[in-house]
VEXVOVO-462048 format. One record per residue (C-alpha): residue number from 1; residue in three letters; x, y, z. Coordinates in Angstrom, 1 decimal. Each point is the difference from the previous one (the first is absolute). Layout:
<kolnus>
<kolnu num="NUM" residuo="ala" X="X" Y="Y" Z="Z"/>
...
</kolnus>
This chain:
<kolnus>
<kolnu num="1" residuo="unk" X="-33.6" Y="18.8" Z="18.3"/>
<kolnu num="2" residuo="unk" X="2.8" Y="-2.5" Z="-2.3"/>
<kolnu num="3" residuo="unk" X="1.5" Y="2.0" Z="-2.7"/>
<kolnu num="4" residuo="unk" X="1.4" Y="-2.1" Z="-2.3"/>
<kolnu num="5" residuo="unk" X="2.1" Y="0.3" Z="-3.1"/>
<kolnu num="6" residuo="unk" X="-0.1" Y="-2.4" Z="-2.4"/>
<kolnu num="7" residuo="unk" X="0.5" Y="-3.7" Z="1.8"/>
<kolnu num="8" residuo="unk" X="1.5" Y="1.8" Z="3.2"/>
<kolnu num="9" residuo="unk" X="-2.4" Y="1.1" Z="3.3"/>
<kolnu num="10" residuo="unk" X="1.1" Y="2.6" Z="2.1"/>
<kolnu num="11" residuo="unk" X="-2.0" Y="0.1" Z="2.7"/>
<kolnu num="12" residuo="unk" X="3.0" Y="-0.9" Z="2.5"/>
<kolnu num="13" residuo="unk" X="1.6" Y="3.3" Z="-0.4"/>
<kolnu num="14" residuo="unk" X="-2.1" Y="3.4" Z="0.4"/>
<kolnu num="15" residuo="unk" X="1.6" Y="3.1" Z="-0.9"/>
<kolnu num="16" residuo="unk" X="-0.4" Y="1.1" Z="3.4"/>
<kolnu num="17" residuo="unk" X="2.8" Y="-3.1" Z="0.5"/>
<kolnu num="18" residuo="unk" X="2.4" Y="1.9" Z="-2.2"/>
<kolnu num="19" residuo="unk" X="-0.6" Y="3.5" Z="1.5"/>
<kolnu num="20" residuo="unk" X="1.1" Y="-1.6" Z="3.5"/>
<kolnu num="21" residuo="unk" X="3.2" Y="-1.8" Z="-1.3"/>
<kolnu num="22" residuo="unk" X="2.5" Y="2.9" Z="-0.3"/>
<kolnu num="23" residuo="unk" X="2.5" Y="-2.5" Z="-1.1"/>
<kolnu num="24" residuo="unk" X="-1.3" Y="-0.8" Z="-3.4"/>
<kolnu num="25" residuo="unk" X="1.5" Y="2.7" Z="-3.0"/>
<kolnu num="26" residuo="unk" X="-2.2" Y="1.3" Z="-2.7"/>
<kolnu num="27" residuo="unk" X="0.8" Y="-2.5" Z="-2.4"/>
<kolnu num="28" residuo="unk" X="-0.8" Y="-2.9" Z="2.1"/>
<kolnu num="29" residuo="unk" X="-3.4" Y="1.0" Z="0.6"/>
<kolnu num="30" residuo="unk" X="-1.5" Y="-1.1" Z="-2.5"/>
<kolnu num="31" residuo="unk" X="1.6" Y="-3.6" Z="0.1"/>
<kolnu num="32" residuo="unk" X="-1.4" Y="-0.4" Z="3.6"/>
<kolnu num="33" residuo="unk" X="-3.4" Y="1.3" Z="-1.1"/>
<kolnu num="34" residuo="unk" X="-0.1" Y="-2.5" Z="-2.1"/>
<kolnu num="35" residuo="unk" X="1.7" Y="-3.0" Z="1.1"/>
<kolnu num="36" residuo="unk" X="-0.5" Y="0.8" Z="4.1"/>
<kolnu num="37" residuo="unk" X="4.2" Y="-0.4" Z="0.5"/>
<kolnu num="38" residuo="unk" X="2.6" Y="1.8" Z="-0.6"/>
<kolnu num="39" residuo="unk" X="3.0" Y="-0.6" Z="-2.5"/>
<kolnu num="40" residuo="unk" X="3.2" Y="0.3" Z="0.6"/>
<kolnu num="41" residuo="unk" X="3.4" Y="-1.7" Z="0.6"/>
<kolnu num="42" residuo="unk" X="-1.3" Y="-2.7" Z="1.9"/>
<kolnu num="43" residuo="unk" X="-2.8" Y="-0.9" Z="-2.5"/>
<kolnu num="44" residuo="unk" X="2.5" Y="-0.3" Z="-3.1"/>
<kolnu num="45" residuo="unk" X="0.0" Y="-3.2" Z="-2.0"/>
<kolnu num="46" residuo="unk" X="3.6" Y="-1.0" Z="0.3"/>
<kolnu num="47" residuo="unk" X="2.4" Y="0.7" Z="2.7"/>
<kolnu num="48" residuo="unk" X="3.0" Y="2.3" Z="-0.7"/>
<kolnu num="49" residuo="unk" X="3.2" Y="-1.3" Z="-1.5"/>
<kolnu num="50" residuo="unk" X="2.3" Y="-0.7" Z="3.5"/>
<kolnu num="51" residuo="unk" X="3.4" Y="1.0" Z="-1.8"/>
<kolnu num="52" residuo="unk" X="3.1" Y="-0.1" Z="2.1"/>
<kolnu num="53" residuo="unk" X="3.7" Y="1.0" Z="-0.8"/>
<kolnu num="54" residuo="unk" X="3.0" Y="-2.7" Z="-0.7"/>
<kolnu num="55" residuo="unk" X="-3.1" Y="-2.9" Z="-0.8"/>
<kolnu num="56" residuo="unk" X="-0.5" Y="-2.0" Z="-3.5"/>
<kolnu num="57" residuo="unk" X="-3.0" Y="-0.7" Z="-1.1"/>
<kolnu num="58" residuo="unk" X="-1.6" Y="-2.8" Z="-1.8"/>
<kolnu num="59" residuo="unk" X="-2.4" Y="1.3" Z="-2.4"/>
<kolnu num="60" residuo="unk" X="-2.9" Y="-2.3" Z="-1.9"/>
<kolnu num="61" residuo="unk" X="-1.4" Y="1.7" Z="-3.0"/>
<kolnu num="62" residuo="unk" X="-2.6" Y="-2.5" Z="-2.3"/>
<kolnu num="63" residuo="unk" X="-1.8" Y="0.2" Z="-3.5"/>
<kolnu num="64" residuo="unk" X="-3.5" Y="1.4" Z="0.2"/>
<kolnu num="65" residuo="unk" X="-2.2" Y="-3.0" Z="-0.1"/>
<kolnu num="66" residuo="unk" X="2.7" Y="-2.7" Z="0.8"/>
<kolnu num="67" residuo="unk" X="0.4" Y="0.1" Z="-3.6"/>
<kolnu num="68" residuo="unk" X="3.4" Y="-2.1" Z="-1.2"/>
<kolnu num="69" residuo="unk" X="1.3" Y="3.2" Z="-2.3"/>
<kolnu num="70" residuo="unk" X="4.0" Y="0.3" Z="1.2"/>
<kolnu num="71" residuo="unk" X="0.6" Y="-3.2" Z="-1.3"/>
<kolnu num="72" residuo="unk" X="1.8" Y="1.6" Z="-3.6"/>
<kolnu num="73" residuo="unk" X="3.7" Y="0.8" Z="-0.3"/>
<kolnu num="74" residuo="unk" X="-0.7" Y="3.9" Z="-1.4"/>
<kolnu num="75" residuo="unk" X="-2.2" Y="0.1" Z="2.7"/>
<kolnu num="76" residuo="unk" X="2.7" Y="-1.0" Z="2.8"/>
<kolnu num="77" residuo="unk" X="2.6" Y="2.2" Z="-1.4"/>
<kolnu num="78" residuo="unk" X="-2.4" Y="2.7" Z="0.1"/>
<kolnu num="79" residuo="unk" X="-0.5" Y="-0.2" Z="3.8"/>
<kolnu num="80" residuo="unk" X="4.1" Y="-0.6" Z="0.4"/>
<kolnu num="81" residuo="unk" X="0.6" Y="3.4" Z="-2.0"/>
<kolnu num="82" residuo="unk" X="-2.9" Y="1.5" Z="2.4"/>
<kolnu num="83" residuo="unk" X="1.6" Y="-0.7" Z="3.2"/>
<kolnu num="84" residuo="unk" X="2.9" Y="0.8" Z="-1.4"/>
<kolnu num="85" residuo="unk" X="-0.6" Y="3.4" Z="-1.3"/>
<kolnu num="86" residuo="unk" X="-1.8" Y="0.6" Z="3.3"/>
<kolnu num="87" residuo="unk" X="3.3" Y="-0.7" Z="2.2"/>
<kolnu num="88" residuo="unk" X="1.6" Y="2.8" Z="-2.1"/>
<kolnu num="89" residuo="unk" X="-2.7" Y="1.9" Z="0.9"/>
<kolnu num="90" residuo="unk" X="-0.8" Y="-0.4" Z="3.6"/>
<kolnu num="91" residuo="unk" X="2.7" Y="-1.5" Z="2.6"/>
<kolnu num="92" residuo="unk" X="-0.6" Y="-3.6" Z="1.3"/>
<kolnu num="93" residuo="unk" X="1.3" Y="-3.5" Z="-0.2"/>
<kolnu num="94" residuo="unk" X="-1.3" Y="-2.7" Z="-2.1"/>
<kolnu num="95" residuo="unk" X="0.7" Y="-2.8" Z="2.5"/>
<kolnu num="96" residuo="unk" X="-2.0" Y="-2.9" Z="-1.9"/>
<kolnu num="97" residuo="unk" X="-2.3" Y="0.5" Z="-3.2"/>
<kolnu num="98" residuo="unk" X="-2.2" Y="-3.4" Z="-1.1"/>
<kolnu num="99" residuo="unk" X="-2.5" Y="0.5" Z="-2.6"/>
<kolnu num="100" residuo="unk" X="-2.5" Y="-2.6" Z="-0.6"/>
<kolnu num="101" residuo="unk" X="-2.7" Y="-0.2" Z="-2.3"/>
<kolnu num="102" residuo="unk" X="-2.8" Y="1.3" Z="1.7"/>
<kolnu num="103" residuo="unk" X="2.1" Y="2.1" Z="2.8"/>
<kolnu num="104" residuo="unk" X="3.4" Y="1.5" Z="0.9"/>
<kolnu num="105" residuo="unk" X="1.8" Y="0.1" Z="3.3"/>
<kolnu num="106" residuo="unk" X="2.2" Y="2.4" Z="1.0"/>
<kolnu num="107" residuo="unk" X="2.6" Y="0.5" Z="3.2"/>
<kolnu num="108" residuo="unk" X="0.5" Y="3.8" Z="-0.6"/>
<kolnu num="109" residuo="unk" X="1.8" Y="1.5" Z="3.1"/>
<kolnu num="110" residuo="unk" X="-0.4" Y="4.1" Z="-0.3"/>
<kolnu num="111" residuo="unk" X="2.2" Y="2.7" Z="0.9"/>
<kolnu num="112" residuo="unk" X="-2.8" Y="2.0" Z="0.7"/>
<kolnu num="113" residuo="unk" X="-2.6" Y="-2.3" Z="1.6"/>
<kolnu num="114" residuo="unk" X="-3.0" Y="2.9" Z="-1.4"/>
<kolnu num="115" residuo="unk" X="1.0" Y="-0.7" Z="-3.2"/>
<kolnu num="116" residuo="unk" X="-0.6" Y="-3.0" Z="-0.8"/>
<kolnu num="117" residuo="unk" X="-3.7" Y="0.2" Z="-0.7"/>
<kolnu num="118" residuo="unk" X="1.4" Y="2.5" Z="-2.5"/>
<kolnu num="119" residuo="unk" X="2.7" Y="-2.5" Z="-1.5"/>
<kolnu num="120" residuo="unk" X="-2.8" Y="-2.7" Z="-0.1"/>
<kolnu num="121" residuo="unk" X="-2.6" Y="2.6" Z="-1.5"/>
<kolnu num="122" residuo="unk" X="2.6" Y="0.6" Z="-2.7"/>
<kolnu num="123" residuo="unk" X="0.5" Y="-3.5" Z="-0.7"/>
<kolnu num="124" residuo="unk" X="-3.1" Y="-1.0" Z="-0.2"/>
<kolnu num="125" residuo="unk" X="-1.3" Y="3.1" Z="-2.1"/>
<kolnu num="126" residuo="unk" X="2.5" Y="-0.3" Z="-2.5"/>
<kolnu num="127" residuo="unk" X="-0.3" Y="-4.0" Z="-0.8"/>
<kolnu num="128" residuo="unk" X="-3.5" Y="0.6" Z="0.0"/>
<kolnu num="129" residuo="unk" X="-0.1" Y="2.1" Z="-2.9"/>
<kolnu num="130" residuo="unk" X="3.0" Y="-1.8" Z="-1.7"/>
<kolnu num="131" residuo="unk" X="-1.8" Y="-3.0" Z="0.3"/>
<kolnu num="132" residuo="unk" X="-3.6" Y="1.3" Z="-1.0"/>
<kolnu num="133" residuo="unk" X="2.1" Y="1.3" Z="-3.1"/>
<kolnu num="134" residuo="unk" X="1.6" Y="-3.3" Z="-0.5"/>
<kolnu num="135" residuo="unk" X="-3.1" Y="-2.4" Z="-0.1"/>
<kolnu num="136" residuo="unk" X="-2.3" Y="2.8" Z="-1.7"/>
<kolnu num="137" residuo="unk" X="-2.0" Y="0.3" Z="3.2"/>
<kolnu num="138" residuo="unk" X="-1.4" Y="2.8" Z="2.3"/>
<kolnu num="139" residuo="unk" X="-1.1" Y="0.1" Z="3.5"/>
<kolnu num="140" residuo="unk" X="1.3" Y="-0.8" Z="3.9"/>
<kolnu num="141" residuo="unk" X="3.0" Y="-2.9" Z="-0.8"/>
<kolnu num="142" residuo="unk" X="0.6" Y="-0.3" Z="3.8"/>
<kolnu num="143" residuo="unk" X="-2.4" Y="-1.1" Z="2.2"/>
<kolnu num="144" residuo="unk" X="-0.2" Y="1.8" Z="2.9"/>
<kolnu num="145" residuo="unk" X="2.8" Y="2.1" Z="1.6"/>
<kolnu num="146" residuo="unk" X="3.6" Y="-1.5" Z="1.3"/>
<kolnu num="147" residuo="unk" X="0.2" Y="-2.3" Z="3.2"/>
<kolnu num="148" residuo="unk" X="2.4" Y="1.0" Z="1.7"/>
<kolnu num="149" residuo="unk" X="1.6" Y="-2.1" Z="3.3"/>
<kolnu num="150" residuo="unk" X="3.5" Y="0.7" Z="2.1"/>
<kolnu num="151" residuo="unk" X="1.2" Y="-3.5" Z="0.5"/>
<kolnu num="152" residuo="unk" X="1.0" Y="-1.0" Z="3.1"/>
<kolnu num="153" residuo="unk" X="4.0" Y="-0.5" Z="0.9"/>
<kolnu num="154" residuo="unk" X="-0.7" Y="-3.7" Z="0.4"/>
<kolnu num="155" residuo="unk" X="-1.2" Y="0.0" Z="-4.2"/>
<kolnu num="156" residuo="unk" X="3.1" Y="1.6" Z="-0.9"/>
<kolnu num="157" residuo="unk" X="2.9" Y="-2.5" Z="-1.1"/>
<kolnu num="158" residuo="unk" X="3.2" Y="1.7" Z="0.4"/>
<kolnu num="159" residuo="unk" X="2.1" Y="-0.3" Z="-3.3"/>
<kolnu num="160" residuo="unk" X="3.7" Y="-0.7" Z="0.0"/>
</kolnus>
């Protein structure tokens, strides 16, 4: 017989079929009962953050809903004093730094590849509420989280 909870039927996994699978831990027993697989690492919606030592990385961060908002001066400075403040804080090099209206690249090059999801956390938390503040609005201002690429060697004009 089908159990079924709410719009989900479980009839492809028995509880005998947990019993047997001396793999699963407590916690995930319930997530199979109900869904038939199991979660874990290799079910996750993103793929981990590949971080490696001595790279720079260019970094994509846009407004949520494409909307045109970093297109005033207050606005701009805001986001220089940010990054700014955030270099005092953390240790990396601000290679390159363009801010658009709708988006702002960055060519951040860590001395601890692990943080820079923290440097860009901090960023992006702290112009968030300045600029919420600023334009007497609330909610997400970035849409989604940083895209982060190493460019390759053959992207990277040497400066004299």
């Amino acid at each position: 017989m089908a159990r079924t909870l709410g719009h989900v039927d479980t009839s492809m996994v028995s509880v005998s079929d947990i019993d047997q699978r001396a793999d699963v831990k407590p916690r995930q027993e319930f997530y199979l009962w109900l869904t038939g697989t199991r979660k874990g690492a290799r079910d996750m919606p993103r793929k981990p953050r590949d971080f490696k030592k001595g790279y720079c990385y260019h970094i994509t961060v846009r407004c949520n809903s494409r909307e045109f908002r970093l297109s005033k001066k207050t606005l701009r400075q805001t986001l220089l004093y940010t990054v700014d403040k955030a270099r005092g804080k953390f240790r990396f090099k601000l290679y390159a730094l363009c801010i658009m209206s709708n988006h702002v690249h960055y060519l951040i090059g860590p001395d601890r590849p692990r943080e820079l999801s923290k440097i860009m956390h901090y960023i992006n938390w702290y112009t968030a509420m300045c600029f919420n503040r600023l334009l007497n609005r609330t909610g997400h201002f970035w849409e989604q989280r940083y895209s982060s690429t190493a460019p390759k060697l053959s992207h990277v004009v040497p400066v004299k």
